[in-house]
VEXVEXDO-814092 format. One line per field, with one value per residue (C-alpha): z, y, x; residue number from 1; chain. Coordinates in nm, 2 decimals. Layout:
residues N
w (Z,...) .
v (Y,...) .
u (X,...) .
num (NUM,...) .
cadena (A,...) .
END
This chain:
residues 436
w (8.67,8.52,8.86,9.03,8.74,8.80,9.23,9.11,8.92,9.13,9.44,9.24,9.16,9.52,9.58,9.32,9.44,9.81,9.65,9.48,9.76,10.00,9.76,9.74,10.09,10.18,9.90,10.07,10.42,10.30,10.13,10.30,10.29,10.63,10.86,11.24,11.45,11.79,12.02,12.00,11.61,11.59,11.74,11.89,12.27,12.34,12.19,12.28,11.99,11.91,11.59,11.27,10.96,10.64,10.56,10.19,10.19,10.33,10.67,10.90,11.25,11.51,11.84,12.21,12.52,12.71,12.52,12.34,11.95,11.70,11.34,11.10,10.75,10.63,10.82,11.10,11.44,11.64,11.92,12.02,12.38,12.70,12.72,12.40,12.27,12.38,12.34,12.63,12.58,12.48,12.14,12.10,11.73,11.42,11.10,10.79,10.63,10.26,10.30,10.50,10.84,11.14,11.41,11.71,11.98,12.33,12.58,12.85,12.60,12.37,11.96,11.84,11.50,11.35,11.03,11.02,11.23,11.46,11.75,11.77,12.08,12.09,12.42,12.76,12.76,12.48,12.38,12.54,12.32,12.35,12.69,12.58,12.45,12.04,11.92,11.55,11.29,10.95,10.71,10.39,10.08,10.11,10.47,10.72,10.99,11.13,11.51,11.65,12.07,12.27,12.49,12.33,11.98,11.72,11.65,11.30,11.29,10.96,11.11,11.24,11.40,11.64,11.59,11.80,11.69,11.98,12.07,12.25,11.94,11.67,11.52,11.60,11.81,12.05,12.17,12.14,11.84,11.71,11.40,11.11,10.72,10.45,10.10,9.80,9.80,10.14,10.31,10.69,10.81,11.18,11.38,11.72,12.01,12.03,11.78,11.50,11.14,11.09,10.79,10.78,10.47,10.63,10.61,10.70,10.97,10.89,11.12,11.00,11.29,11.31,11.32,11.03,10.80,10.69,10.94,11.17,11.49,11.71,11.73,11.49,11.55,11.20,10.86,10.55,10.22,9.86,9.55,9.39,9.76,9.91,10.29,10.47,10.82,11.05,11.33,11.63,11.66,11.51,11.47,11.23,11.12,10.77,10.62,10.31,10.21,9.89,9.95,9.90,9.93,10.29,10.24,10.55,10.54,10.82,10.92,10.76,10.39,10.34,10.49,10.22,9.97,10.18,10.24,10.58,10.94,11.10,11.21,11.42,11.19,11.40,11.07,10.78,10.48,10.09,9.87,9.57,9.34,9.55,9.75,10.09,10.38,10.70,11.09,11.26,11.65,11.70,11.31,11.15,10.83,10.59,10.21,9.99,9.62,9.54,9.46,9.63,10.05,10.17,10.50,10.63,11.02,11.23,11.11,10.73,10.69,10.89,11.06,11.43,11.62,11.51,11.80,11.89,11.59,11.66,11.33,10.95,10.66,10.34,10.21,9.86,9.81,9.90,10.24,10.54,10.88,11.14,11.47,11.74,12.08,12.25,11.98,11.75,11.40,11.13,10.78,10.49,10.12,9.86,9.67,9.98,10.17,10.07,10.31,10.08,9.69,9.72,9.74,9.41,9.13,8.80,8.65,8.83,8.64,8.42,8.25,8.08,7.93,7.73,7.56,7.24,7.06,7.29,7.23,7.58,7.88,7.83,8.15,8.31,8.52,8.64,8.91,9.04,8.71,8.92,9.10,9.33,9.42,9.38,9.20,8.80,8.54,8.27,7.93,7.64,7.35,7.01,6.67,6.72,7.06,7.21,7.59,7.58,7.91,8.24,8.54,8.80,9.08,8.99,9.19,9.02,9.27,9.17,9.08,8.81,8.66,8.39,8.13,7.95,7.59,7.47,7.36,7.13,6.77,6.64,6.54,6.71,7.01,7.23,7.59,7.77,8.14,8.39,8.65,8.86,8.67,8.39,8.10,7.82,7.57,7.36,7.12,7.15,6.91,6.93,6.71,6.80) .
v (15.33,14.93,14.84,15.04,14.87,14.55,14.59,14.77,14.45,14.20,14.34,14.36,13.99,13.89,14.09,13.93,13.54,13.62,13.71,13.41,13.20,13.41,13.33,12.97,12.91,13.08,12.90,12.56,12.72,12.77,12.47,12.20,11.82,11.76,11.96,11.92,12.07,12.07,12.28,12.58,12.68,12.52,12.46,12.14,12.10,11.86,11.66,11.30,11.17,10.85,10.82,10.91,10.93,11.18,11.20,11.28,11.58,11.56,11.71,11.54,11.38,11.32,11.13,11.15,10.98,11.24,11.58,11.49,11.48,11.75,11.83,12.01,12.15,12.28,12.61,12.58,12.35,12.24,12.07,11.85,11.71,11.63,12.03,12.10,11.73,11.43,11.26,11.22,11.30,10.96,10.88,10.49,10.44,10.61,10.53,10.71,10.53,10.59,10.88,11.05,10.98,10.98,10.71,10.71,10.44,10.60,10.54,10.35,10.18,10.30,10.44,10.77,10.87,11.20,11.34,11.71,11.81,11.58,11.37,10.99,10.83,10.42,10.32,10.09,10.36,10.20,9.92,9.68,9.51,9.82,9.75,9.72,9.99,9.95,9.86,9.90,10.01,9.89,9.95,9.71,9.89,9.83,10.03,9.76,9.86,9.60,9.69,9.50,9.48,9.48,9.15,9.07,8.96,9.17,9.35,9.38,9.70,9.75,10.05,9.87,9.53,9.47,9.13,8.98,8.76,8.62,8.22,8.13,8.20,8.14,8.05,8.32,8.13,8.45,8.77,9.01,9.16,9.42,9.49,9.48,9.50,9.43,9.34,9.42,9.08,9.24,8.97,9.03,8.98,9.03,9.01,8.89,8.92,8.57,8.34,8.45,8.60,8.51,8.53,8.55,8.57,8.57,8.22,8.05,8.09,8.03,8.07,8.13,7.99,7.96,7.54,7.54,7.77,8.04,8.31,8.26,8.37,8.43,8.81,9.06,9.40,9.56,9.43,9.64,9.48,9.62,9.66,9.33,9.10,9.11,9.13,9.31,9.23,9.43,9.13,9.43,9.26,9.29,8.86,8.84,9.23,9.23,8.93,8.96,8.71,8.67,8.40,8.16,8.24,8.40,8.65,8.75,9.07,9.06,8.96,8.71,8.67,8.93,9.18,9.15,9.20,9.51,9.65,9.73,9.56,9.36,9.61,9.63,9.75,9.89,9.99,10.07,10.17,10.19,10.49,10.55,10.44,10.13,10.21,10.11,10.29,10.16,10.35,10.14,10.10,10.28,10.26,10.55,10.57,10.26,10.31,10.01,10.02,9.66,9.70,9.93,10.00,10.35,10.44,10.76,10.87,11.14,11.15,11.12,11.33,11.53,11.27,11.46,11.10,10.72,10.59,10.65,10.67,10.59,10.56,10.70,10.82,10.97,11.20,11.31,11.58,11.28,11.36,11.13,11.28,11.05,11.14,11.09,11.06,11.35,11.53,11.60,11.55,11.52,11.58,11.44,11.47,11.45,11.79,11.96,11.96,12.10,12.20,12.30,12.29,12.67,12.59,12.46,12.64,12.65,12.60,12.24,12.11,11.86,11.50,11.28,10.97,10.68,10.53,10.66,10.42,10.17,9.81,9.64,9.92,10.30,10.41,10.80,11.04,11.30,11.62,11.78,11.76,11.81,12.15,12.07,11.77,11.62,11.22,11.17,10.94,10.81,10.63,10.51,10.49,10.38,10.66,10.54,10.64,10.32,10.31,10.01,10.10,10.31,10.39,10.57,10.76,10.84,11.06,11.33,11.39,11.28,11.01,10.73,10.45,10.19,10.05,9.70,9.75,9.47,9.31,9.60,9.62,9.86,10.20,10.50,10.58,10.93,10.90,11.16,11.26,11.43,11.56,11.85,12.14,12.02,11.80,11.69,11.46,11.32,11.10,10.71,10.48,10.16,9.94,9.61) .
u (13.07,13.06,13.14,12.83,12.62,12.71,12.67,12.35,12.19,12.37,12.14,11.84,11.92,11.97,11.60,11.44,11.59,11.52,11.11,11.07,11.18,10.99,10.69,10.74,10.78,10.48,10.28,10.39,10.32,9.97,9.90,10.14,10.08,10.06,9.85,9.76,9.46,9.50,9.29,9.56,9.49,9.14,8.79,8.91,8.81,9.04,9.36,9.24,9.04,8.92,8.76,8.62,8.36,8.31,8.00,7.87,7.90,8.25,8.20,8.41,8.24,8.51,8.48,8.65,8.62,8.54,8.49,8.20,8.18,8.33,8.15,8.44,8.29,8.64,8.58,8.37,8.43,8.12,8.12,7.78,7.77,7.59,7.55,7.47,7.25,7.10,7.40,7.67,8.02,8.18,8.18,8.27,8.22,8.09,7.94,7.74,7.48,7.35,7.13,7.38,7.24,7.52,7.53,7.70,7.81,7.79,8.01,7.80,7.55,7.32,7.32,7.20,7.16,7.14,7.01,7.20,6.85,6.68,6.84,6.70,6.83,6.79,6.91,6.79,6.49,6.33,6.57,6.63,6.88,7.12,7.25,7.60,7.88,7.86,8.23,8.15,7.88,7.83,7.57,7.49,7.40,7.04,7.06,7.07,7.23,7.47,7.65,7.87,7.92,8.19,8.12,7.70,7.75,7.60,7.26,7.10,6.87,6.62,6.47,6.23,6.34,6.60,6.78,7.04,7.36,7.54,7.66,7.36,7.11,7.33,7.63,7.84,8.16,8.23,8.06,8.36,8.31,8.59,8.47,8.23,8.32,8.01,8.12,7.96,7.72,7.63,7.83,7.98,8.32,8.34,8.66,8.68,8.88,8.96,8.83,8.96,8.72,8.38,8.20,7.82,7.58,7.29,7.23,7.54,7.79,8.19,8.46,8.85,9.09,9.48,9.33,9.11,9.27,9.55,9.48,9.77,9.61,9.30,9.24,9.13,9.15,9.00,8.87,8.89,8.72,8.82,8.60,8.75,8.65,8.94,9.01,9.26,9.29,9.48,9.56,9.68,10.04,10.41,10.38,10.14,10.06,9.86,9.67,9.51,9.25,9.11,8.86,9.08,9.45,9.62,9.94,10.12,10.27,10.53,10.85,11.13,11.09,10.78,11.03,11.22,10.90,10.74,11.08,10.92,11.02,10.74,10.48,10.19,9.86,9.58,9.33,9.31,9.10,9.09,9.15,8.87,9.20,9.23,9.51,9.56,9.62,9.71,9.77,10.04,10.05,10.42,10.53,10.33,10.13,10.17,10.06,10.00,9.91,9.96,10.31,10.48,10.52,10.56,10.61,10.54,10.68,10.81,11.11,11.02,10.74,10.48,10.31,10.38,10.45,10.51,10.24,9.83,9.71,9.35,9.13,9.16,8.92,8.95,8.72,8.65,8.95,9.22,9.29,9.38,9.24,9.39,9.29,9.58,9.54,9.70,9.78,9.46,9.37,9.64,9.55,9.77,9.71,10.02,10.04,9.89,9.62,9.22,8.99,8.75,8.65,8.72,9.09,9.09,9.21,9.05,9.37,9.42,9.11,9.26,9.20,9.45,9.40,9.64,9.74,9.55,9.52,9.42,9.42,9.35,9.34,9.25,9.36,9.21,9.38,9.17,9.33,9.00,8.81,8.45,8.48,8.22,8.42,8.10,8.12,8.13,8.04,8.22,8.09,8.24,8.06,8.03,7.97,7.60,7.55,7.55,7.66,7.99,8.09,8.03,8.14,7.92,8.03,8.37,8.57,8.76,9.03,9.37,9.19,9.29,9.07,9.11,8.91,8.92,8.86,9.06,8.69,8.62,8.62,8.86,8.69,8.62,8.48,8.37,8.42,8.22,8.33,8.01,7.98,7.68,7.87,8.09,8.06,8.39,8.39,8.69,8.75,8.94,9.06,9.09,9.34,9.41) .
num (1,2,3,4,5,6,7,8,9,10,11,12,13,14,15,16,17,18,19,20,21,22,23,24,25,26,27,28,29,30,31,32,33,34,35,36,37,38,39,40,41,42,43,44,45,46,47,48,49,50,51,52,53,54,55,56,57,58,59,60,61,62,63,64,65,66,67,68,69,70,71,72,73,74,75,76,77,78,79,80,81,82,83,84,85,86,87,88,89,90,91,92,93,94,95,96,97,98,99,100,101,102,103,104,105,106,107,108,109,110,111,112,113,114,115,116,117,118,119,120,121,122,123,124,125,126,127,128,129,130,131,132,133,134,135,136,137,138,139,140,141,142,143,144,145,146,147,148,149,150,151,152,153,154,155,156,157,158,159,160,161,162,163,164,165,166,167,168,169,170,171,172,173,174,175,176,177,178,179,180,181,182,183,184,185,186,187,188,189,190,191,192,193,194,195,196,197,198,199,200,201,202,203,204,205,206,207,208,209,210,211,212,213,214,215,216,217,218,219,220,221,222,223,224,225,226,227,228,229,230,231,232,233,234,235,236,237,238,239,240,241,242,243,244,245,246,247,248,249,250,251,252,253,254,255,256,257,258,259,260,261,262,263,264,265,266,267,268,269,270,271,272,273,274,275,276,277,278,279,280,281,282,283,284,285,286,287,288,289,290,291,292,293,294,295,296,297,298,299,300,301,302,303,304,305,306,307,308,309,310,311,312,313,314,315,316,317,318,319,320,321,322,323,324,325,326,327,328,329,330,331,332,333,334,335,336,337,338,339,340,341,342,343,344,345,346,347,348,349,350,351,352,353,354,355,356,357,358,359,360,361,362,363,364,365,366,367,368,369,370,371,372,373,374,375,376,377,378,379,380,381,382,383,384,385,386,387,388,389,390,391,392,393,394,395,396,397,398,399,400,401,402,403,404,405,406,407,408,409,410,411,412,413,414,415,416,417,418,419,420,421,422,423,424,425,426,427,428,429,430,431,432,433,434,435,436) .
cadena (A,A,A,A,A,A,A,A,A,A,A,A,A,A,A,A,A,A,A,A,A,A,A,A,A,A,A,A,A,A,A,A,A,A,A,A,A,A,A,A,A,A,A,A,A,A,A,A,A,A,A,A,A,A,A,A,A,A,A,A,A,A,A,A,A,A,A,A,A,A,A,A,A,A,A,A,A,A,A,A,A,A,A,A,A,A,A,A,A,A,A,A,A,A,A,A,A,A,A,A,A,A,A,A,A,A,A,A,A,A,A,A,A,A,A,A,A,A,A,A,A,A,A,A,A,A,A,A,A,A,A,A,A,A,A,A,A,A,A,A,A,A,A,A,A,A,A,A,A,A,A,A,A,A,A,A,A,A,A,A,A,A,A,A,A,A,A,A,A,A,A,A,A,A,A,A,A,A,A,A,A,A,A,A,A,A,A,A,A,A,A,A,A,A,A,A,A,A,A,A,A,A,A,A,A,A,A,A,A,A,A,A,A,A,A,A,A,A,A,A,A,A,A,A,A,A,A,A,A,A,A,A,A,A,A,A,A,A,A,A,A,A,A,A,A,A,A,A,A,A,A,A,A,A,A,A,A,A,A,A,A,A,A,A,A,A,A,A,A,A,A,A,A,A,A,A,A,A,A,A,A,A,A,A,A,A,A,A,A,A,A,A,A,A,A,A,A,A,A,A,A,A,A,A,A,A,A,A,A,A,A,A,A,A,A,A,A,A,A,A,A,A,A,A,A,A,A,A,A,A,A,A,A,A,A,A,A,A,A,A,A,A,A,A,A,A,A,A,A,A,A,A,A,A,A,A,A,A,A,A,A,A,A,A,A,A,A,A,A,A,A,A,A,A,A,A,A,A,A,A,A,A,A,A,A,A,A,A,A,A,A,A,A,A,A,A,A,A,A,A,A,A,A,A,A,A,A,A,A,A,A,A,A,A,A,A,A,A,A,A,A,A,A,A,A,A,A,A,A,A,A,A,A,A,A,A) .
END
């Protein structure tokens, strides 16, 4: 009888283990970190992508070279080409200005923009300038629309006036542009194919060279710019790989002693692009996904992680749940985001809402951590103020994503403080002290 009573609850045991695993495995099946669309399980048309933007509301625009462009909300697929729109079906380059207006580079010449309703379609048909394929589009925070060619120079666009950059009309040394980053003084840095970085502030013309300066070599293949000025310049080769230029300073990451420091062997960075907690992210030509914080080098490949193959990645954004959508060539769109994947705000639990902040006391940095504290996933604020209401400091639009952000209060008398936290459909408030 003891014996039948222990078999009994031993099997009830082995039920109840082979449940919870059974649960936990399809919990990760359903919310993994890595996730691939491919035309098999998804409204892709094709595998061979080429590009992409998030817009501000989050909707994904993806380009091909032949299959025409692909809109993806988090639920639906739509696919706009020559069929379909006045567009044809090679997408060349995207961008997303400030109100949320879509532009396109089309395979044989010519731009079109697109406001979520109307098509406006700027090519030799009424343009003149836009002869050429577009290789890049940047847009300065004003709304200036900067594009850059691949073998003409560049064209500025203010929605009215066309203006041309090339080496016959100014002092732009070559008319291969590869692309366009715009810093936060609205300054451009344009990479070439073979003369090296540019910089142009709309007055003056300066051109970084292996001969007249620390970037080691004459093509540039991609230029990201962080919130603090600095430039990180993927260079397209295993020689040189990543340069970072802070105005005044080069680093080389690559080969020989930087090995050493990245823990990485030399690799070859196609682009890359900058998280909102200033991380770095960077698609490799045959090594995968790099991640750079500043510190620390993570490398994510086939054989480590989900990432479905080491080689053609093409292009990477982030949008404002924390996921990388890479687009690979031949294989489709990879999403990645560490704790899983979110295709929507409707995937987020009310449960995950959370804030943390420390050290409290503070005495130089308050740093905050904040997992999905917006449910809308929509951009926050955050002030610091004093017992009389007085605004100390802000920040505005804040993302609230696994998102972490640090204040200097080193300057501030010692007291107390309320920090208040919004966002389109919550509002918190807590209390800091600060003891020096």
């Amino acid at each position: 009888m003891k014996n039948s009573y222990i078999n009994k609850r031993t099997t009830i045991s082995i039920i109840l283990a082979t449940v919870c695993i059974f649960l936990a495995v399809l919990s990760s099946a359903q919310n993994p970190e890595w996730k691939t669309f491919d035309p098999s399980n998804s409204g892709l048309p094709s595998p061979y992508l080429e590009n992409i933007a998030i817009d501000t509301n989050n909707v994904k625009w993806i380009g091909t070279l032949n299959d025409g462009l692909i809109k993806f909300d988090g639920f639906n697929w739509t696919t706009y080409s020559g069929s379909n729109s006045p567009i044809n079906n090679a997408i060349l380059s995207i961008g997303v200005d400030n109100k949320n207006n879509k532009w396109f580079g089309l395979g044989g010449g010519g731009l079109a923009k697109y406001d979520d309703v109307n098509w406006t379609i700027y090519d030799t048909t009424n343009n003149k300038i836009l002869y050429n394929e577009i290789s890049c589009i940047a847009f300065e925070s004003s709304g200036i629309v900067w594009l850059g060619l691949y073998d003409s120079g560049m064209v500025k666009f203010d929605g009215i006036k066309w203006t041309v950059f090339n080496t016959q009309n100014s002092g732009i040394p070559a008319n291969e542009i590869t692309s366009i980053a715009i810093d936060n003084q609205n300054v451009k840095w344009i990479g070439t194919n073979q003369n090296g970085l540019i910089k142009f502030d709309d007055t003056n013309w300066t051109n970084y060279t292996p001969s007249n300066s620390g970037y080691p070599q004459s093509y540039v293949n991609n230029v990201c710019v962080d919130n603090h000025g600095n430039k990180f310049i993927s260079t397209g080769g295993n020689q040189f790989g990543l340069i970072k230029f802070d105005g005044v300073n080069w680093t080389t990451y690559t080969g020989g002693y930087m090995s050493s420091v990245t823990g990485l062997k030399p690799f070859n960075p196609y682009k890359s692009t900058m998280d909102v907690n200033g991380v770095l992210w960077i698609i490799t030509n045959g090594e995968g996904l790099i991640k750079y914080d500043g510190n620390t080098w993570t490398q994510f490949r086939s054989s480590n992680s989900g990432l479905p193959t080491d080689g053609l990645l093409m292009d990477i954004a982030i949008d404002k749940l924390g996921n990388k959508w890479i687009p690979i060539s031949a294989t489709g769109l990879v999403a990645y985001r560490q704790g899983g994947v979110i295709l929507s705000t409707n995937e987020i639990k009310s449960e995950e809402l959370s804030i943390a902040f420390y050290p409290n006391p503070a005495n130089e940095q308050v740093y905050f951590e904040l997992n999905h504290f917006s449910s809308a996933g929509t951009p926050i604020s955050i002030e610091i103020r004093d017992l009389l209401g007085n605004l100390i400091l802000t920040k505005e639009n804040a993302f609230s994503v696994n998102a972490q952000y640090a204040f200097d209060v080193s300057n501030l008398a010692e007291g107390f403080y309320t920090i208040a936290l919004r966002s389109a459909d919550l509002t918190k408030v807590v209390k800091l002290v600060v003891k020096h």
